[in-house]
N, C-alpha and C positions, 0 to 999 in steps of 0.2 A: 504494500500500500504506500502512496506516494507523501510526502510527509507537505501538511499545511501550515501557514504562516498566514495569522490574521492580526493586524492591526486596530488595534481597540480603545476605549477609552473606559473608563471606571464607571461611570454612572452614565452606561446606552442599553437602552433595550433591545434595540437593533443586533445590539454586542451579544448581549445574552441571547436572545431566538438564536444564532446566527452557530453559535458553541454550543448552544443544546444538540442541534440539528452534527454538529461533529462531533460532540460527544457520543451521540447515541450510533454514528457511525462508525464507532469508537477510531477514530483517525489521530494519526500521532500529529498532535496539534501545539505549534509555538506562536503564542499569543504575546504580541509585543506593544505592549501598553505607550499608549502616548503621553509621555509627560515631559516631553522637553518641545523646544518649534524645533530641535535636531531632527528627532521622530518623526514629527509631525511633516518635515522637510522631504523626508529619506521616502516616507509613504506616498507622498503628492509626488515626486519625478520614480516611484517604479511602479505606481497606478496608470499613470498617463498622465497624470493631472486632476484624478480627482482627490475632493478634499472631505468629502465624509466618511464616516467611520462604520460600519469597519469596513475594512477591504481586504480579502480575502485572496489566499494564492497556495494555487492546489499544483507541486512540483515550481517548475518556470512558469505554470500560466496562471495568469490574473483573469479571476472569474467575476468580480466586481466586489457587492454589496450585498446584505441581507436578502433580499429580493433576489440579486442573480441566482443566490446561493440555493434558494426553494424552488424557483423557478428550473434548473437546473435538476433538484432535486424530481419533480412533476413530473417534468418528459424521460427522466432515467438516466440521464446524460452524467448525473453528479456519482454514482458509482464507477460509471466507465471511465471519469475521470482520476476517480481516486487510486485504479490499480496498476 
């Protein structure tokens, strides 16, 4: 299974739906809290440019946000990404 990196912030709901949903896929999950504009920097140039939270990246590819992340999940896409 491909290991995820999501970027987050302490008080998002978005954050939380978003690691429930890879938790329960039980995916090895490194969650990097934003609490500097270093963070917050590093996340906006390897998103493309976006700036809300979280943003999610499953191997090398950037799958977006909360929404991508279900959205994905729906059409079945988000297993065949994970393996």
């Amino acid at each position: 299974m491909k290991n995820v990196i999501m970027y987050s912030k302490e008080v998002c709901p978005y954050c939380v739906k978003a690691k429930f949903l890879l938790q329960r896929k039980k995916v090895n999950l490194t969650e990097i809290k934003i609490v500097s504009d270093q963070l917050r920097e590093e996340m906006i140039l390897k998103s493309g440019g976006r700036m809300t939270v979280p943003q999610i990246f499953i191997g090398d590819k950037h799958v977006g946000g909360c929404d991508d992340l279900y959205a994905l999940e729906a059409s079945g896409e988000l297993d065949k990404l994970l393996q």
